[in-house]
Each structure stands twice: as structure tokens, then as C-alpha cells.
DOMARFI-589468 format. One record per residue (C-alpha): residue in one letter; x, z, y. Coordinates in steps of 0.1 Angstrom, whole numbers, padded with zeros to 4 digits, always signed. Layout:
% DOMARFI-589468
AXZY ...
END
This chain:
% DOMARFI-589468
X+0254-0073+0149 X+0234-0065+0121 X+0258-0049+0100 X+0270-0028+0132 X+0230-0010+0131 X+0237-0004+0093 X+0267+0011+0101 X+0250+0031+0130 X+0222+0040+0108 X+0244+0054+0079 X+0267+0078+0105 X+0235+0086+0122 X+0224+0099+0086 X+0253+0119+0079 X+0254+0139+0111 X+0218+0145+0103 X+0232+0161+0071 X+0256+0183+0085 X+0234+0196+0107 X+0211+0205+0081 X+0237+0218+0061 X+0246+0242+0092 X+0214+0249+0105 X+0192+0277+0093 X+0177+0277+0057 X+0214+0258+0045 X+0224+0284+0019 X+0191+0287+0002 X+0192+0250-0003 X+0223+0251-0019 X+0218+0278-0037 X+0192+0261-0059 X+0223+0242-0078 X+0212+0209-0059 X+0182+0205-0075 X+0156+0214-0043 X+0178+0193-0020 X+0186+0159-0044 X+0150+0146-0035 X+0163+0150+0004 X+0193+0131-0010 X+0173+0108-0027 X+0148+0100+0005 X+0185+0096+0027 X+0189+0065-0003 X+0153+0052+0012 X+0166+0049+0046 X+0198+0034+0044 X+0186+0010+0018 X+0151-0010+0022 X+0148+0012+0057 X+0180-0001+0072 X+0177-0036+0060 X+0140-0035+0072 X+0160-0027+0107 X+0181-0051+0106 X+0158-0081+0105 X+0134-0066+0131 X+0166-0069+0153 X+0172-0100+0145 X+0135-0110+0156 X+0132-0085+0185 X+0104-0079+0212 X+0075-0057+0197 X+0088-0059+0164 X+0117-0044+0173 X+0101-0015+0193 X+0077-0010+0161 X+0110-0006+0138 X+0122+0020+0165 X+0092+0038+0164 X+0094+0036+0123 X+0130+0049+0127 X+0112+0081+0140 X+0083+0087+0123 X+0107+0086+0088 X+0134+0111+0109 X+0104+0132+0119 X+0095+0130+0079 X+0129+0139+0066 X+0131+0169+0084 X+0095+0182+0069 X+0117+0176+0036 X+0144+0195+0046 X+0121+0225+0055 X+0101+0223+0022 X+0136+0217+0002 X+0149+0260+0019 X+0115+0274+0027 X+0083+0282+0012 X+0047+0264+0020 X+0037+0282+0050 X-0004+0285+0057 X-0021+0254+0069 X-0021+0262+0109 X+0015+0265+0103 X+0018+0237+0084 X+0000+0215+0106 X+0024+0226+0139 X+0050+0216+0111 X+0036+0181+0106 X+0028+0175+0141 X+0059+0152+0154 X+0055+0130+0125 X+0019+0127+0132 X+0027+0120+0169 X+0050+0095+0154 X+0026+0075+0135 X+0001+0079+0162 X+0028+0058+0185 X+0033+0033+0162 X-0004+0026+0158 X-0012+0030+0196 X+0017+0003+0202 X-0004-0025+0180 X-0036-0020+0198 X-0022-0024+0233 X-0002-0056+0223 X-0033-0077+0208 X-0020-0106+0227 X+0016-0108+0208 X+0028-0137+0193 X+0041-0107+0161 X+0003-0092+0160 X+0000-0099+0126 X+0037-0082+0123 X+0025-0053+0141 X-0007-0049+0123 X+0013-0048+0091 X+0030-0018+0102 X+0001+0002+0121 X-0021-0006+0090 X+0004+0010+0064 X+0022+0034+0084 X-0005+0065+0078 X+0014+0062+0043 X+0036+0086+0059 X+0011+0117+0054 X+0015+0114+0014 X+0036+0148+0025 X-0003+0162+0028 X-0019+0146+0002 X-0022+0165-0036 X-0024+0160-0064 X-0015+0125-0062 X-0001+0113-0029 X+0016+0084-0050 X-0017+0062-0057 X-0022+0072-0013 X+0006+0054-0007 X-0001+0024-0026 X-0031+0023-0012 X-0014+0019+0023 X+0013-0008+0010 X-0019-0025-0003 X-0034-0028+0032 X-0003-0036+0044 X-0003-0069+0026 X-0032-0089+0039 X-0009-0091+0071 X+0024-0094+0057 X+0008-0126+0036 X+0000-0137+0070 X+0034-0134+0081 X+0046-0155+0050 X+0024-0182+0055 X+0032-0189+0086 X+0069-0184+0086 X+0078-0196+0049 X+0090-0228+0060 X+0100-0218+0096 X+0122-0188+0095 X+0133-0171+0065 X+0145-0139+0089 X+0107-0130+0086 X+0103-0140+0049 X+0132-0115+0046 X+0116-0090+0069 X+0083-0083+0048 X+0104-0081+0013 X+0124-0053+0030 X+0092-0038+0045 X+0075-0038+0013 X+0105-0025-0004 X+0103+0007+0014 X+0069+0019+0005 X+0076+0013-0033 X+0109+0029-0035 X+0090+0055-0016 X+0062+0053-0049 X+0089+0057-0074 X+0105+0083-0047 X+0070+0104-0051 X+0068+0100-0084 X+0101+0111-0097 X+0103+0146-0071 X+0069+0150-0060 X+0041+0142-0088 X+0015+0165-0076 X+0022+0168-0042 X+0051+0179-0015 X+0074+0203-0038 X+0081+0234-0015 X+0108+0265-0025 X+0103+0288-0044 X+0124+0311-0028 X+0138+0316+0006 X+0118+0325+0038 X+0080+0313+0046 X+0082+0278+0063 X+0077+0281+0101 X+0066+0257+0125 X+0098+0261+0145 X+0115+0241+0117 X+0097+0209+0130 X+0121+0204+0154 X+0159+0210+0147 X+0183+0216+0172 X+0162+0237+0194 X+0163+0273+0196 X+0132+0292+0186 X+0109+0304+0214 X+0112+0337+0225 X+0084+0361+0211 X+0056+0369+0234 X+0059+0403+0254 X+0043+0434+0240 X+0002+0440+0243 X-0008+0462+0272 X-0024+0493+0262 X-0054+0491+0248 X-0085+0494+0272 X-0108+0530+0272 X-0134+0529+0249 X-0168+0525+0254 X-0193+0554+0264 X-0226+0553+0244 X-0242+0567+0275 X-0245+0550+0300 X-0268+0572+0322 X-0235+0593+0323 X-0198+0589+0336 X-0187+0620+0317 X-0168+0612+0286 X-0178+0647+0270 X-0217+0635+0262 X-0204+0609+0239 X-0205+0635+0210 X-0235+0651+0215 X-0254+0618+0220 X-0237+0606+0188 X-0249+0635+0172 X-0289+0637+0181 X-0286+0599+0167 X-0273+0614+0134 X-0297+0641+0134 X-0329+0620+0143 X-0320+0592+0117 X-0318+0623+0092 X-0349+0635+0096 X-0362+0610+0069 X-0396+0606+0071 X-0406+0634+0097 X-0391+0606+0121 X-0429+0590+0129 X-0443+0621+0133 X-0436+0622+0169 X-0457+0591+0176 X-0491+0589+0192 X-0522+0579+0175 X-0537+0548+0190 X-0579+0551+0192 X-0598+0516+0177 X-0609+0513+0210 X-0574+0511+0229 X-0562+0484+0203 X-0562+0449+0219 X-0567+0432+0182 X-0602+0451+0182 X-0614+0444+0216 X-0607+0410+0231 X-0611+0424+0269 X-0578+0439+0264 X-0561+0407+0262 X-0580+0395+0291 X-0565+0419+0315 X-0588+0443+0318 X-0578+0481+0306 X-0541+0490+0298 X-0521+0459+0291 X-0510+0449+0254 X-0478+0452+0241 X-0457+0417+0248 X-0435+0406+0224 X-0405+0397+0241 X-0398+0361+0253 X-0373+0342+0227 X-0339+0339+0240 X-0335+0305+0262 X-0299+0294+0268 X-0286+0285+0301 X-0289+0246+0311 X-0261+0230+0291 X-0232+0214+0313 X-0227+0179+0304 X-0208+0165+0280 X-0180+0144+0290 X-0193+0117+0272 X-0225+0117+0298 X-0201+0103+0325 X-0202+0065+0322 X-0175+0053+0300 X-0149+0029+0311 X-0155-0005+0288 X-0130-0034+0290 X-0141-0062+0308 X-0158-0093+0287 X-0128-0123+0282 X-0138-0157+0274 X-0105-0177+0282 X-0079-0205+0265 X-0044-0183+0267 X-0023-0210+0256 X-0031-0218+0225 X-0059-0192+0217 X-0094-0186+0227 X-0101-0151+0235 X-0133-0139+0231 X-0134-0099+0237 X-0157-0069+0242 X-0191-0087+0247 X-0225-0076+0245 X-0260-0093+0241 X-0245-0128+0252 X-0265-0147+0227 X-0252-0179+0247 X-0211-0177+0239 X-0200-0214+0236 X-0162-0230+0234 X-0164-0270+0231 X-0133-0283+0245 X-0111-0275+0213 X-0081-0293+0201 X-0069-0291+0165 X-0042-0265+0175 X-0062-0239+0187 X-0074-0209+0169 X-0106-0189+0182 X-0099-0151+0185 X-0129-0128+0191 X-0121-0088+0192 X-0153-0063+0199 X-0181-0082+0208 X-0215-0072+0199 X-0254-0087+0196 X-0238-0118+0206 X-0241-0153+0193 X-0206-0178+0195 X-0208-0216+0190 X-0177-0233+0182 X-0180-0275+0192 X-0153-0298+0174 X-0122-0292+0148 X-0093-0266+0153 X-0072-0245+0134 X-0085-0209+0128 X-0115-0184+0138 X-0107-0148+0136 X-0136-0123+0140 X-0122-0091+0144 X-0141-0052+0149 X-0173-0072+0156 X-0209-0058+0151 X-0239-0079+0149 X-0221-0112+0155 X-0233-0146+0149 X-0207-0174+0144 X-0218-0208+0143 X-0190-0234+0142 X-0180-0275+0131 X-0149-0279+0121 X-0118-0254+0105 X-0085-0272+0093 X-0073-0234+0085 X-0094-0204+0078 X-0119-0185+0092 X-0116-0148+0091 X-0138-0115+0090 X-0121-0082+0096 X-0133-0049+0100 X-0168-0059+0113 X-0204-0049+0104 X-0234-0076+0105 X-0222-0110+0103 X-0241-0141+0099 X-0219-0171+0099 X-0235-0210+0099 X-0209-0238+0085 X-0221-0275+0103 X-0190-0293+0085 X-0159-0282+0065 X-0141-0248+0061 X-0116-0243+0032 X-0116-0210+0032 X-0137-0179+0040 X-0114-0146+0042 X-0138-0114+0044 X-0119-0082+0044 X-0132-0047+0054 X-0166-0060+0065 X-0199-0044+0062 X-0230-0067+0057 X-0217-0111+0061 X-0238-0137+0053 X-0224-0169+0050 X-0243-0201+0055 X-0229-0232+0037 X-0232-0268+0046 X-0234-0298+0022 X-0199-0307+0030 X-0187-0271+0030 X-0197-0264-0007 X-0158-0264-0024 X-0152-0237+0002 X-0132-0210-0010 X-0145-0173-0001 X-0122-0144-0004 X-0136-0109-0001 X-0121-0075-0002 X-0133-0039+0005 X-0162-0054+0018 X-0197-0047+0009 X-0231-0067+0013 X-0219-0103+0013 X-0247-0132+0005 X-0235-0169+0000 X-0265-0188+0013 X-0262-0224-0001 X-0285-0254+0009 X-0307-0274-0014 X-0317-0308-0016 X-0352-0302+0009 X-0328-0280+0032 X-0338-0249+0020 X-0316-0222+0013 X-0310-0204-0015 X-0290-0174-0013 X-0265-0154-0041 X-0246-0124-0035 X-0211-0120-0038 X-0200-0093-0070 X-0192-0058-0054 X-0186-0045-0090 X-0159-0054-0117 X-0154-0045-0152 X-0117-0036-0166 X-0108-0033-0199 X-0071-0033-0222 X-0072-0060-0243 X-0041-0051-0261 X-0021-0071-0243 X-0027-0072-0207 X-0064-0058-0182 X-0090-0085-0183 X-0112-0080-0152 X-0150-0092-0156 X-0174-0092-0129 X-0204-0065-0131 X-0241-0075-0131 X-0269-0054-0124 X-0300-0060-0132 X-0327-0048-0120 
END
């Protein structure tokens, strides 16, 4: 079955290639010798290779993974045909090149939207691979170096696909086979980048300006919009009259008066000492001609409200066992959270919750604290790992063992050790603000911050990293 969706895949390719070839824009790209349309050629070699094979095993494993892949499949069609444009057209402006890029951003949008409403899958850390990596796809907007962009997404990539491994190594290798394939694509697409497109998406030098009708092939272009009406009368500068004819000899005494240089004030009247309000404070009061008022400054009308006035619609708070896993999601100022009947087999899951305080009573498997803000964690016993991801304010309070501490993308975690806890392993990345509180023989605390900064250096040989103090 497998090798029936490679074969699929690879016809489903070469019709796409006779259709370019026949489409509009085909004899400029041949005309350049081959050389504007080998890196077309080249990213065709991406897709039936680690793309197909990447394909394949999410067949093989199905369900949302499978409906991801599909998705993917898309996103990289909608990306080959923004290289088929730039290979026979010039680089258009950037309205027009964003109506160009549009159906591969829809396409990434899709995938990422298909993660977030699938948080319960049994594949979420297969899906979060994908959603987290997939923006690589905009390198084709990125200059001067969309290579080190998508690196950076392949990087993200990988604290779920390690997930993956760990939990399937010994199970299944169909998975183990599934992230080296979905790996393989983003650095073939690196050394793709880096041999056609150093600096950024390499566009024709000749041929017609890119337009954003070449975003989707196969359709006809739209039909231009009718002619303007004729244009409408122009405006009289007098208004006391309906005649067209004043409108030249009004313009004219305007000429003439703003000519007359400084003769213009002579026309004015003198104002007496006693008729000037700043002289004579009865004036002001009301009595004798009334002052000059500036006038008022310009108010505008009562602003409609936003959209965002209207009360939002905010999931409802979950604290349930689903099988296996505890869900805790989208709570707010419960300073009272508590799970005690735990078995070892569980894993605690806790998604938006905010100025809220969990307790976890007894051993199990794994706590995941994910897009949390102002969260306090306070647990016994992890067999597994306990991770922070994406969330702002954390305190966390060990009361037995943990192995390990995995903070990734977190703003602000402190960490409070027990005596038994003190061989626990904390792993940190992208993360900022991280204290390691550590208790002393009288129960005190003493706290130490985890290095934000690191030193590089060539030895010669090979990069020895250093960590960074800073005193002060």
C-alpha cells in the first residue's frame, strides 16, 4: 500500500510538470537553458524523496497524523507553484506578492489550526511536531538568509519529535521511521536553500512581472473590471452661486487680493484701548460687545465599540480523568485545584489556566504545564518528567522525587527543590528568568539562577561552549 502512494505521488508530480510546462510563463522558463527551472527540479527531488517517504509512514499510522501529512502535501504543492512563478516571472511588488503567497499561507494556517483543535489526540505530540515547524515554509519570504529560518523551525520541531522517539523506540519503529523522514525534509530543504537560494527566493530576470493570478494554476484569470464612469463635475468655489461662470472671477479677486502684498491689512479697522477685552475685564464679563471666541477644538463623534467590548466566548474550566490523563484547562483564580486519587500511569495535563494554584497527592507518570500564566504547581511524586512549555510565571514546589525538570519557551519559573529531589535533572531552553531554589539544613532556601548566557569559542578542533557570568 505504501509503495502504491509513492507511486501516486510521483505521477501526481509529473502531471504537475506538464502542466507547468504548458501553462503560461513555459517558454521563458526554458529559455533560460535550465538553469532558472533546475531548483524547481531540484524541490520535485524533495517531495518524492524524504516528502513521499514522510507519507508513507503517516499512512501507515493514520488518524490525525494522516490528515496532518495531507495537509503538508498541500502546503509544499501550494509552495512549488510560488517556485514555478518566481523560476518565469519577475518579483512582483509586495501586495502582489502577498496575493501570490496567500494559499500557501492558508495552507500552513490549516495545518496549525488542525493541532490546536485535536489537544486530546493520542499523536499530539506528532501533531505539535508538525504545526511547530511547518511556518518553515515561509523561508520563500525571508532574505537574506531564509536557510538559518528554517533551521530554526526544524529545531523547534525536535523537542516533539524526541517525544515521539521516547515513547515509541521500543514500541513501534513505523514512528521511529516517521520522524527520520520528517526531519529529513527540512534539511534537504537547508541544503535545497543553500545551493539555489542563498540570499533569498531567486526570481527571473526576465519575462513578465509576477502576478497574483499565478497562485493558482489551472484557473483562468479574472476578467478585468469594467471601465470608470465619467468623472463627476467639478467643484464650484462659490457656493452662494449655482452658475458655473463665477468660478473665474471669484478665483481671480483671490489672486488679486493675495497680490496686494502688504496693502492687504489696510482694509482693517482700528480697535480703540477701550473696546479690547484684554484691557477691560467687564468685556469678558458680558457686558459691552462680546469678545472674540476662539473656536471650540474639534471633538469626535462617540466611538462605536470595539468588537472586543462584546463579552468574549472563553472555554469552559475542565478538571477531569480522560482515561489515562488528567485534564486541567482554562482556569482562573482557583487557588484550590487539587488531584489526589493518582495511579502511577497517569500523567497530569494542564492547558491555559491562570492565577491558579494545582496540588498533585501521590506518584504518577508525568505533569505537563502548558500556555499557563501565573501557575503554581505543587506535587509528590513524578516516575517521568514534569514539563513547562510556553508559560509565563511559574513557581513549582517538589515534596519528594522528580528526575527531571524540562523548561522550554517559559518566561519567569522558579523551581523549589526538596531534600530528596536534589539529583534532579533541569533542562531549559529558550527560556528566560529561571531560579533553582534549594533547601538547607534549617529549611531555608537558598536560591541560584539558571545561566541565560553562553560563551562559544573554536578551539582548533571543535566549539567549546562555557557558561556566561555577570557580575554585578
Amino acid at each position: 500500500m505504501a509503495e502504491l502512494a509513492s507511486l501516486v505521488q510521483r505521477l501526481e508530480l509529473a502531471v504537475g510538470r506538464l502542466e507547468a510546462m504548458s501553462g503560461p510563463g513555459a517558454c521563458n522558463e526554458g529559455s533560460a537553458g535550465g538553469a532558472v527551472s533546475a531548483y524547481v527540479e531540484a524541490f520535485d527531488e524533495i517531495i518524492s524523496g524524504p516528502m513521499s517517504q514522510y507519507y508513507c509512514h503517516s499512512q501507515k499510522i493514520g488518524g490525525d497524523v494522516l490528515k496532518h501529512a495531507e495537509m503538508m502535501k498541500q502546503a509544499f504543492a501550494s509552495q512549488r507553484q510560488v517556485l514555478v512563478t518566481a523560476s518565469s516571472a519577475q518579483k512582483p511588488a509586495d501586495d502582489v506578492l502577498s496575493a501570490l503567497l496567500r494559499p500557501m499561507s492558508q495552507a500552513i494556517e490549516e495545518v496549525q489550526a488542525l493541532r490546536e483543535k485535536n489537544r486530546t489526540s493520542k499523536h499530539f505530540n506528532h501533531l505539535s511536531a508538525i504545526s511547530e515547524s511547518v511556518p518553515a515554509l515561509g523561508w520563500v519570504a525571508v532574505a537574506p538568509k531564509p536557510g538559518p529560518y528554517v533551521k530554526e523551525m526544524q529545531d523547534a520541531a525536535m523537542f516533539y519529535t524526541n517525544r515521539v522517539l521516547k515513547d515509541y523506540k521500543e514500541k513501534d519503529k513505523t514512528h521511529v521511521d516517521w520522524v527520520r523522514s520528517y526531519l529529513a525534509i527540512w534539511t534537504d530543504l537547508q541544503n535545497y536553500i543553500k545551493q539555489y537560494h542563498t540570499t533569498g527566493l531567486s526570481w527571473s530576470k526576465s519575462g513578465p512581472v509576477a502576478s497574483a493570478s499565478a497562485a493558482q494554476p489551472g484557473r483562468s484569470a479574472p476578467p478585468p473590471p469594467p471601465p470608470p464612469g465619467p468623472p463627476p463635475p467639478p467643484l464650484s468655489l462659490d457656493n452662494s452661486s449655482g452658475h458655473g461662470d463665477s468660478d473665474p472671477i471669484s478665483r481671480n479677486a483671490l489672486f488679486e487680493s493675495i497680490n496686494k502684498g502688504a496693502d492687504i491689512t489696510k482694509g482693517l479697522k482700528h480697535v480703540k484701548d477701550d473696546e479690547k477685552t484684554h484691557k477691560n475685564p467687564g468685556l469678558r464679563a458680558g457686558s459691552g460687545p462680546k469678545p472674540f471666541t476662539s473656536p471650540k477644538p474639534f471633538s469626535s463623534p462617540t466611538p462605536r465599540a470595539a468588537p472586543s467590548a462584546a463579552p468574549s466566548r472563553s472555554a469552559p474550566p475542565v478538571l477531569e480523568l480522560d482515561g489515562k490523563k488528567w485534564k486541567v484547562e482554562n482556569q482562573d483564580g482557583q487557588q484550590g485545584l487539587m488531584i489526589t486519587d493518582t495511579e502511577l500511569k497517569q500523567v497530569v495535563y494542564a492547558f491555559k489556566c491562570s492565577n491558579s494554584t494545582l496540588q498533585v497527592k501521590g506518584k504518577l507518570n508525568s505533569i505537563i504545564l502548558d500556555n499557563c500564566k501565573k501557575m503554581g504547581l505543587v506535587f509528590d511524586d513524578v516516575v517521568g518528567i514534569v514539563e513547562i512549555i510556553n508559560c509565563r510565571d511559574i513557581k513549582i514546589q517538589v515534596m519528594g522525587r522528580v528526575p527531571t525538570i524540562s523548561i522550554n519557551k517559559t518566561d519567569g519559573c522558579h523551581v523549589y527543590l526538596s531534600q530528596k529531589s536534589l539529583d534532579c535533572e533541569i533542562i531549559s531552553a529558550k527560556s528566560s528568568e529561571m531560579n533553582i531554589l534549594v533547601p538547607g539544613k534549617d529549611g531555608d532556601f537558598s536560591e541560584f539562577p539558571v545561566p541565560e548566557q553562553f560563551k562559544t569559542v573554536w578551539d582548533g578542533t571543535k566549539l567549546v561552549t562555557t557558561l556566561t557570568e555577570i557580575a554585578g
